[in-house]
N, C-alpha and C positions, 0 to 999 in steps of 0.2 A: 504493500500500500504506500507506503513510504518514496519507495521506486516512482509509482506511479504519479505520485504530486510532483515527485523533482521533475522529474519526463515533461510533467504537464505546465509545470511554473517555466523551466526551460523552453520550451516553443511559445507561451506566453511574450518571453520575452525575445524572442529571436524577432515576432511579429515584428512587436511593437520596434525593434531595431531598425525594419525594413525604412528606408528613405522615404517613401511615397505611399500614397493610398489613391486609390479610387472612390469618388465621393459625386452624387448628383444633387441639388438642390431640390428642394420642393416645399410648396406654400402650402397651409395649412388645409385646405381643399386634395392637396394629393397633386396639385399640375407643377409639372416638371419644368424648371429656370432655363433648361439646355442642356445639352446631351453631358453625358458623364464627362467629369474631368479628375485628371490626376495630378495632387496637389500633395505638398512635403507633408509630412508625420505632424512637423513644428509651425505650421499654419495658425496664426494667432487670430483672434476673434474679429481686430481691425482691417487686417488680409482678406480676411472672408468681407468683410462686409464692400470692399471694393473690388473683388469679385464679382458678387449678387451684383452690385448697382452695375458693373458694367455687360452684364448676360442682361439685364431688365433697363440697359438705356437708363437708367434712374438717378435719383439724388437721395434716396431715402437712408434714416438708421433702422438698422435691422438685430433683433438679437436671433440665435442659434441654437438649436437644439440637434443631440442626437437622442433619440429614443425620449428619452423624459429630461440629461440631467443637457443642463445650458452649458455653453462653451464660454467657458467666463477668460482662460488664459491662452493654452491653445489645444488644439485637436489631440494630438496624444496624450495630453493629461485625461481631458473628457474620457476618452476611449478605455483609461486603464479602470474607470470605474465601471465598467462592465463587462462582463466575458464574454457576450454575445455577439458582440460588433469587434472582436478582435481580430478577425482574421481578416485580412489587408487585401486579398484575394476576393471576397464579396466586394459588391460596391455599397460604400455605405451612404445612408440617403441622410442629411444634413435639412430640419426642418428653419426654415425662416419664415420671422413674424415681424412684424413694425413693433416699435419701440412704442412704449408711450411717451406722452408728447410733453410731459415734463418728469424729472425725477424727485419722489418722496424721502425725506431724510426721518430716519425713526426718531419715533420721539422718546427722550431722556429726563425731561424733568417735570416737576407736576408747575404750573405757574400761577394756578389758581385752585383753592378749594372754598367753593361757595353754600355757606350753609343757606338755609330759608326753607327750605320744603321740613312738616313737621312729624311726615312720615318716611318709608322708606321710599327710594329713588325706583321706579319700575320701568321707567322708559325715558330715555331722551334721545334726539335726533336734529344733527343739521340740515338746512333745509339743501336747495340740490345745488348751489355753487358754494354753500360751508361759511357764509356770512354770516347767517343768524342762525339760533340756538333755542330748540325748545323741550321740557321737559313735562313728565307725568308721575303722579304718585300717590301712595297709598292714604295722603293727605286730602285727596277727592281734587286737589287744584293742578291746572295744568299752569307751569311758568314758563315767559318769554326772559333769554338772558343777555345782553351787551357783551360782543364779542372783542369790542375794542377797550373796555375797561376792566372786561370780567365780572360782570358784577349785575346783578336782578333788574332786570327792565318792569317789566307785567307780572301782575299774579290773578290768575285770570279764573275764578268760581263760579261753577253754575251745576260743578255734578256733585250728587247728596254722597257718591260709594267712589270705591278704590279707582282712579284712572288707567285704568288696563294698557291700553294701548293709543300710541299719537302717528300720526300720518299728514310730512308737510305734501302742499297740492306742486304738482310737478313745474309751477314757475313763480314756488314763494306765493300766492297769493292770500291763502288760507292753509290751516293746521287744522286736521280734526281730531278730535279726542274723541275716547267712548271707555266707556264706564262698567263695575260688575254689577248693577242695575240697568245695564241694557241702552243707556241713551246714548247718541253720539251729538256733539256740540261743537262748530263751525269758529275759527276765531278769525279777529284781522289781526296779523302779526303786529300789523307798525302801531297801533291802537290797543291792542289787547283786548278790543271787544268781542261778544258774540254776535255773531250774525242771527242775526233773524233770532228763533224758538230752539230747545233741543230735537234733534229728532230721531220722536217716536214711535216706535211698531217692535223690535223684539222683548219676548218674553227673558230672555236670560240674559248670562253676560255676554259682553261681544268680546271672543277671541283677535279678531286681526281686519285691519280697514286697507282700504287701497283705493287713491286715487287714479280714474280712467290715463290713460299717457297721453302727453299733451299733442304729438302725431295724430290719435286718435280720433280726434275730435274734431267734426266739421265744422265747415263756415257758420257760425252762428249758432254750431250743437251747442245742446246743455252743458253744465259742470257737472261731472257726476262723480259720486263716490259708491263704492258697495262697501259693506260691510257684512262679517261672518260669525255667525251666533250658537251657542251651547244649544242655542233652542233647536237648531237643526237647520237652519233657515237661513239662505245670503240676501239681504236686500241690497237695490241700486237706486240711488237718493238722488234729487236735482239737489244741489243746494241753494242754488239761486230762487229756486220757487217753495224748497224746505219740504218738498214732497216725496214720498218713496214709490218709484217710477214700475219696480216689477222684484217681484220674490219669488228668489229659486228655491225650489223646497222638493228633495230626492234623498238627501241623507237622512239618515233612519237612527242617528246621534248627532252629538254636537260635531260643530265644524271647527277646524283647531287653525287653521292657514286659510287665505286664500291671497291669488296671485292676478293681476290683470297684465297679461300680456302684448306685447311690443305687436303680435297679430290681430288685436283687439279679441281677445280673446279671453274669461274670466276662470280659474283653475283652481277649486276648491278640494283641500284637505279634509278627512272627518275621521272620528273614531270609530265609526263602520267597515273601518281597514282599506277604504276607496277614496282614489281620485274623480272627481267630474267635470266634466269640459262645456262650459257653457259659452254660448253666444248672448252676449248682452243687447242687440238690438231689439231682440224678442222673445230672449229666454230658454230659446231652446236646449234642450240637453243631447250637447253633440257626440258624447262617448263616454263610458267608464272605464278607468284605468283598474284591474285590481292585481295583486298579487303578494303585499303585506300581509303579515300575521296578527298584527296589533296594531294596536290605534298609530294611524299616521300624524304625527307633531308638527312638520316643520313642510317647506316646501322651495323651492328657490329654481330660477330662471336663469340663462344666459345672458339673455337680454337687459336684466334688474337696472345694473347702473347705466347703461343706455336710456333707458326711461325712467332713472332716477332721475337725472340733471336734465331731464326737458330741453330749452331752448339755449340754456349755458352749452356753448362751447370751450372746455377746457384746455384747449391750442389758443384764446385767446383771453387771457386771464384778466381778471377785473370787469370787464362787461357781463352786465347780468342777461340780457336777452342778449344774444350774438345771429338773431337770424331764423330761419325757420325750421320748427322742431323735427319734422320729416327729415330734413337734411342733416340736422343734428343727430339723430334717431340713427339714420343708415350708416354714416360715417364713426358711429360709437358700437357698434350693436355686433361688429364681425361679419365677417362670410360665414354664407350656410345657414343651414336648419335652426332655429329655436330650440337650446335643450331644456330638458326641467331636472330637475332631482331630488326624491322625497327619503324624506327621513323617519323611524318610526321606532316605535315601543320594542318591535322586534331585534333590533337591535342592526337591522340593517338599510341598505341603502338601496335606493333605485333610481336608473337613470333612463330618462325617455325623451321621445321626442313628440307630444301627447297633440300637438296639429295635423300628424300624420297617421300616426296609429296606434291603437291599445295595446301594445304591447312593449314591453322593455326592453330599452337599449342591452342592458344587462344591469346583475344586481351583487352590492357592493357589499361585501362582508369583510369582518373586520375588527368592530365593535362589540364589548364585552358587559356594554349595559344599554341604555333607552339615549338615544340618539337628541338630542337639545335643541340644534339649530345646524343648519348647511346653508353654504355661500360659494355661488360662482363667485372669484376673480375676475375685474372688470372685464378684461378681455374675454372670458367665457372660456380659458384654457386649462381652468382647475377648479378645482371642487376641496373648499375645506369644510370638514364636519366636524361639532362640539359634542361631547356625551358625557353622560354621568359618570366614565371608565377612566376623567380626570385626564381625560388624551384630548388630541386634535388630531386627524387625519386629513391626508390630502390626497387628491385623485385626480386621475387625467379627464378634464373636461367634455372630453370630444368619445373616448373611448371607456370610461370608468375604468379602468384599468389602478391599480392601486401603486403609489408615490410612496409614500414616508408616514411618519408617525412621531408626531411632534408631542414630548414628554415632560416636563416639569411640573406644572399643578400637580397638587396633593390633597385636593379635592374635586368635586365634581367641577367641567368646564359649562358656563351657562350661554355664554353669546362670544359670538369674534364679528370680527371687522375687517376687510381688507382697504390697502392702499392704493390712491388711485393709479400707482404705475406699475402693479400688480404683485410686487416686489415684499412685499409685508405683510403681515397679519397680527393683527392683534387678539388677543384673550381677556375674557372676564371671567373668576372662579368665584367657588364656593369659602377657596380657601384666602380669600379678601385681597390677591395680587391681579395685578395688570400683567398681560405679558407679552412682548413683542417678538415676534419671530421672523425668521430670515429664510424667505421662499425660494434663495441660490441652494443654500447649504443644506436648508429645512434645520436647525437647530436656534435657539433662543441666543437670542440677539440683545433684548431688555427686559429684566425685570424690574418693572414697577409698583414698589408696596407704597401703603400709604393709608388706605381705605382700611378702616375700622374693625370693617363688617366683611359681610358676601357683595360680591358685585355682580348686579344683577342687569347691568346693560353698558355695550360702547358701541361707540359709533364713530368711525377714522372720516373728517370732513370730503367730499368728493374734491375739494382744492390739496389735499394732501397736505394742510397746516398744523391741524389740531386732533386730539382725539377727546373724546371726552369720556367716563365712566361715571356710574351712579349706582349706590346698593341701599345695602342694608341700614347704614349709619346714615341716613336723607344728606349725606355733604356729595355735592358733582363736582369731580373733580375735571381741570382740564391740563390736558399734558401736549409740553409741545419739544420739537428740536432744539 
């Protein structure tokens, strides 16, 4: 046996000795740059990149993959982290993607902790270009916060029970809250007022809101929002007229997610162990997804931060409307298919592509307890998952194919975040740390203590500036570079 590894480390390394390799280019779709070329062992990632641009006529940055790990120094170091692609004789295919169009520096230091909420912190979120700041809590009030002083703008009351969940509207215009009493309430950020009345029609509490994408939405359409209910039931609300427009009602338990998609499309979670594909113009129920064991928790799109930041263009920073959200929408959103990916009690994961058909991309296992939260990466090229197993995993977005296994918490993991240049992720635990990690190497990058308590929500700004967190202790802290 002994024999055999020398034998086998030895040709290992005669490969990697060889001068040259054979290598073809290819875009994330599978289409080929130009025919194979043969390129030194010591080909460094800046080589490659004036390569690509002169096979594609281009001016673009591009970063590099082989198989999953990124070519950060150069081609033979990539190569020695796999055995698969070492043999110099294959041609090895060299994936390129566009860069993002600014780079995220992790953040290292907390620079503000803001008390004022007089319960525990349950949600906060920037809105879609990371200027302003809104929060929810077990105190029944939602607060607006001053992101250039740090410090309480609005305290904005009108629900009697715990603030579940907040949803800003995809161009800043409004925030909605809703409640474990079932109402949801409309604000105006710069004012801190309500709009109009609360509104109401479900019976229980509301799991998860989602404002329509601002794409979406015709000349002169409504505003609409849906929301998804323990009681079983999704409604779709005007807000402008404060009316609830049409109610989906097919899950046979409470609904735990739900998602409105970049295809106008609305994708509801339940603890009936199924997904359902509605069409919001008239309700229809376009398909069921099933194939979990247990209640499905969580749900997450490719699309998400493409139809988070609406009409913000992030290649032109500081302008809040940069232009029209369609245009914004295709140019953020990738090539190809819309994927989805649910998470669940079962303890595993599924990936699909639920506009095209009821059935699974494939399903991701892994996990050693009930699954928290899952997040495309803005590009849609990874999938990280949170679970009570105190992990965070990550997965190929395109393939579900399984990446890494990012470890430190020592308690259950509740929420993460990623960075808008895909490059980061952050964590919120049980066990009251922040944690940043490094999506080159996959190992922790920053640990952030500070928080009291449990930290029960973050949110990394879509501008790449700020993160914020909020738990158990009601202080939001915000942490920046």
């Amino acid at each position: 046996l002994l024999y055999t590894i020398k034998f086998e480390q030895m040709n290992m390394d005669k490969t990697l000795t060889d001068s040259k390799v054979l290598v073809k280019f290819v875009n994330n779709e599978g289409e080929n740059a130009g025919a194979p070329l043969e390129i030194p062992l010591d080909t460094t990632s800046s080589q490659l990149q004036v390569l690509v641009n002169a096979l594609l006529t281009a001016e673009d940055k591009y970063q590099f993959h082989v198989s999953e790990f990124e070519v950060t120094e150069s081609l033979r170091k990539t190569l020695y982290q796999q055995e698969d692609t070492l043999n110099t004789e294959n041609v090895i295919e060299i994936r390129y993607e566009p860069q993002a169009v600014f780079r995220v520096k992790a953040v290292t230091r907390c620079t503000s902790s803001i008390p004022g909420h007089g319960e525990a912190v349950i949600n906060a979120a920037f809105n879609n270009n990371g200027t302003q700041l809104a929060s929810g809590s077990g105190d029944a009030s939602v607060r607006f916060w001053d992101l250039t002083t740090e410090s309480p703008l609005h305290v904005c009351k009108a629900h009697k029970q715990w603030v579940l969940v907040i949803a800003w509207h995809p161009a800043s215009l409004y925030v909605a809250s809703a409640c474990k009493k079932g109402d949801v309430c409309i604000w105006e950020p710069k004012s801190g007022t309500l709009k109009g009345k609360p509104l109401i029609g479900h019976k229980k509490y509301i799991s998860s809101l989602v404002w329509q994408p601002l794409h979406c939405k015709g000349p002169g359409g409504a505003t609409l929002i849906a929301s998804g209910s323990k009681d079983n039931t999704i409604k779709i609300w005007d807000v402008v007229r404060g009316q609830c427009t049409l109610t989906l009602s097919s899950h046979t338990q409470g609904v735990t997610s739900i998602k409105w998609s970049g295809d106008n499309l609305i994708y509801s979670a339940s603890q009936d162990r199924t997904i359902k594909v509605w069409r919001p113009s008239d309700g229809v129920l376009c398909r069921t997804l099933q194939g979990h064991g247990h209640w499905v928790n969580t749900m997450a799109l490719s699309t998400d931060y493409a139809v988070r930041i609406g009409a913000w263009d992030p290649a032109l920073q500081g302008k809040e409307q940069s232009g029209d959200p369609q245009t914004v929408y295709t140019k953020y959103k990738g090539t190809g298919e819309e994927f989805m990916v649910s998470g669940s009690d079962d303890f595993t994961l599924f990936l699909w592509q639920p506009a095209k058909s009821n059935k699974p991309v494939c399903r991701m296992t892994g996990h050693q307890q009930l699954i928290n939260q899952v997040m495309f990466s803005p590009n849609g090229r990874k999938i990280a998952s949170a679970s009570f197993d105190k992990s965070v995993k990550v997965w190929d977005g395109k393939s579900g194919k399984f990446i890494s296994t990012l470890r430190g918490h020592v308690k259950a993991v509740y929420q993460i975040s990623w960075s808008a240049d895909n490059k980061l992720l952050v964590s919120g635990s049980s066990d009251s740390t922040v944690k940043i990690w490094c999506m080159r190497t996959f190992s922790l990058l920053q640990d952030l203590p500070g928080h009291a308590d449990e930290v029960y929500t973050v949110d990394w700004s879509p501008c790449g500036s700020r993160v914020v967190s909020g738990g158990k202790d009601k202080v939001l802290k915000l942490w920046r570079a």
